[in-house]
NUGU-739008 format. One record per residue (C-alpha): residue number from 1; residue in one letter; x, y, z. Coordinates in steps of 0.1 Angstrom, whole numbers. Layout:
+-----+---+-------+-------+-------+
:   k : r :     u :     v :     w :
+-----+---+-------+-------+-------+
: NUM : a :     X :     Y :     Z :
...
+-----+---+-------+-------+-------+
# end
This chain:
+-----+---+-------+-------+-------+
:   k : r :     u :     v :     w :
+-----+---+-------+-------+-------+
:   1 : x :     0 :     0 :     0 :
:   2 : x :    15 :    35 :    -7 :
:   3 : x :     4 :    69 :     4 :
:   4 : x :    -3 :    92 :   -26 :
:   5 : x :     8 :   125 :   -22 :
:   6 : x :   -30 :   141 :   -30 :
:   7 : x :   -61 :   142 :   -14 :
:   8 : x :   -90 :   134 :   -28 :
:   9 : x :  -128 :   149 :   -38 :
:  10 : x :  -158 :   124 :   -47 :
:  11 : x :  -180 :   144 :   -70 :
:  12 : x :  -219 :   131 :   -65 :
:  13 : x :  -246 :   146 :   -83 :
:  14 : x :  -279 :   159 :   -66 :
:  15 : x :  -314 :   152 :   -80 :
:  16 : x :  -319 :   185 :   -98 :
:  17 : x :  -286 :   172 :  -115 :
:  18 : x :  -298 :   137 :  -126 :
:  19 : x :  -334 :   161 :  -134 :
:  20 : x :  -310 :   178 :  -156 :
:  21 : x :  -301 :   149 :  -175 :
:  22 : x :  -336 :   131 :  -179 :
:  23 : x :  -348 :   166 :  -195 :
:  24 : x :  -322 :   163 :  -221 :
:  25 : x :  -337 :   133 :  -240 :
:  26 : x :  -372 :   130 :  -225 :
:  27 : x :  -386 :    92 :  -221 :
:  28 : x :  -414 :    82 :  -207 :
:  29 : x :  -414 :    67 :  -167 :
:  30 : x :  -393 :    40 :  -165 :
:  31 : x :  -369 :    50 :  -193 :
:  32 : x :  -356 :    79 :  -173 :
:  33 : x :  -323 :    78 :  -147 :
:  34 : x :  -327 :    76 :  -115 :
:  35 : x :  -300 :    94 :   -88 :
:  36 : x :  -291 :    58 :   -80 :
:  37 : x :  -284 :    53 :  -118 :
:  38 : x :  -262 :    87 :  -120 :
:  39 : x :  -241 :    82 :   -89 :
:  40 : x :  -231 :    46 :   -98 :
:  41 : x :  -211 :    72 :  -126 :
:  42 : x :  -197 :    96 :   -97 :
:  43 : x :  -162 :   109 :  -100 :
:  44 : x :  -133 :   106 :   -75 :
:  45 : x :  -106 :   135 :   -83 :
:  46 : x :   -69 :   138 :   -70 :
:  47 : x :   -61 :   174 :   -59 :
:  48 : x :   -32 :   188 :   -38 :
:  49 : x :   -34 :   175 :    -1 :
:  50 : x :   -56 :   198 :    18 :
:  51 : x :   -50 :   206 :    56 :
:  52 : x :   -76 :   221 :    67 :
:  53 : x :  -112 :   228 :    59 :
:  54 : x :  -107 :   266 :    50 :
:  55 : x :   -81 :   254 :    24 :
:  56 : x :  -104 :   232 :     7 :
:  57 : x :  -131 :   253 :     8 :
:  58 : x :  -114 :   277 :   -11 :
:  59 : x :   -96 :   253 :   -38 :
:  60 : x :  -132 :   238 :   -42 :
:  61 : x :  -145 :   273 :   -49 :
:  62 : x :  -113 :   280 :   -72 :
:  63 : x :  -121 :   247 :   -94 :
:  64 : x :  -160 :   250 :   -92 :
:  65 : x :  -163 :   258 :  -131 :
:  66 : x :  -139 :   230 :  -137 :
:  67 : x :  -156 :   205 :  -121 :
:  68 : x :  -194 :   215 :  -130 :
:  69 : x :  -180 :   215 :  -168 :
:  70 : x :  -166 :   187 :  -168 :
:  71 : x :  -197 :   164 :  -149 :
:  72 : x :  -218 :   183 :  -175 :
:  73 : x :  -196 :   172 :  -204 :
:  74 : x :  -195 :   139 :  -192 :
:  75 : x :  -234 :   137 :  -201 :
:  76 : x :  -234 :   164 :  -229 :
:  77 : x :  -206 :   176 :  -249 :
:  78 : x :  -228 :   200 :  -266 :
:  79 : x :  -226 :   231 :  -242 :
:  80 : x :  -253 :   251 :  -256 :
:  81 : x :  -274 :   225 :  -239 :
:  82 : x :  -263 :   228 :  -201 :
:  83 : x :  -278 :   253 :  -179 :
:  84 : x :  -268 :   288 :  -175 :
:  85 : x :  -252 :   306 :  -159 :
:  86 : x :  -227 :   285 :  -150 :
:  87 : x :  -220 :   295 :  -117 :
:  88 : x :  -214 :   286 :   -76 :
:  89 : x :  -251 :   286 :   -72 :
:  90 : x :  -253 :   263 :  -102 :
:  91 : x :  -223 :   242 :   -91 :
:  92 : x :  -243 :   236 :   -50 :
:  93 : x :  -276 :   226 :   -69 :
:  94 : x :  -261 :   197 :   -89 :
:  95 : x :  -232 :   185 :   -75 :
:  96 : x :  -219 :   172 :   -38 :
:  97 : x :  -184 :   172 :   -27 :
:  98 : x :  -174 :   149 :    -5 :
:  99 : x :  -137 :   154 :     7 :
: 100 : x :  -107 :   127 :    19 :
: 101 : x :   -77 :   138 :    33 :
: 102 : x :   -57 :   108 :    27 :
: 103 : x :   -51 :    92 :    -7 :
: 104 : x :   -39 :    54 :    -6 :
: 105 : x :   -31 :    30 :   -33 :
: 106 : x :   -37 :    -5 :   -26 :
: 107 : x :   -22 :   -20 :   -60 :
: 108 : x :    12 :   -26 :   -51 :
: 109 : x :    21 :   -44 :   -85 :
: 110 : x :    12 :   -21 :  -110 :
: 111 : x :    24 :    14 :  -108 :
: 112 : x :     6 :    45 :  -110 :
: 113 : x :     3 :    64 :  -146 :
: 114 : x :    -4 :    97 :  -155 :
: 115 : x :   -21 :   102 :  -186 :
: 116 : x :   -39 :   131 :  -201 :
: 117 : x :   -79 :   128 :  -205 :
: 118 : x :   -81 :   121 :  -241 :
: 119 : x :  -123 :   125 :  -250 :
: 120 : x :  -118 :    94 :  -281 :
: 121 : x :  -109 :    71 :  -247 :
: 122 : x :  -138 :    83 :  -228 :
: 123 : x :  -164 :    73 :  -253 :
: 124 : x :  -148 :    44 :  -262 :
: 125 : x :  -151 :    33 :  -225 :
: 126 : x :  -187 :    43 :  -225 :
: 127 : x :  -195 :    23 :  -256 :
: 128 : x :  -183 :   -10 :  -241 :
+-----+---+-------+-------+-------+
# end
């Protein structure tokens, strides 16, 4: 097991997120997503370690754009169809952070890699 230099921030969306989604291609009842559904797709990211709750607050309100784009992006890439304005407000409605201090990696065989997102990778992932 090693200790990752980073913290960590579980991204979770809210109902008026997963609301968000269901309007974007509307189905009828049992079609549409539930918040169960949605959160099954929640995203952990790495950020600097954080030492106390003032600090993360204000690197969580630094990065707010980037992470509301990017949960939006993962279920449109078309921007013109997210909400506006893309703001804090916005940002508390959908989403739910949900901080760790400590980072660990239990895979002591393979060794961490750092690669850049690459949006061809993502979809293929999604497709499979």
């Amino acid at each position: 097991m090693k200790l990752l230099n980073r913290s960590a921030l579980s991204v979770k969306p809210t109902q008026a997120f997963v609301d968000w989604i269901n309007s974007l291609e509307p189905t009828v009842g049992e079609d549409d997503l539930t918040l169960d559904d949605v959160e099954r797709e929640s995203t952990i990211y790495l950020i600097p370690e954080m030492d106390t709750p003032e600090v993360l607050a204000a690197y969580v309100r630094e990065r707010h754009l980037d992470l509301l784009e990017n949960e939006l992006s993962a279920w449109e890439e078309d921007s013109r169809q997210w909400p506006e304005p893309l703001d804090w407000s916005l940002f508390e409605e959908f989403l739910i952070v949900e901080h760790s201090y400590l980072a660990l990696d239990l895979d002591d065989e393979v060794p961490l890699e750092i690669s850049e997102i690459d949006d061809g990778l993502l979809l293929e992932t999604e497709e499979d």
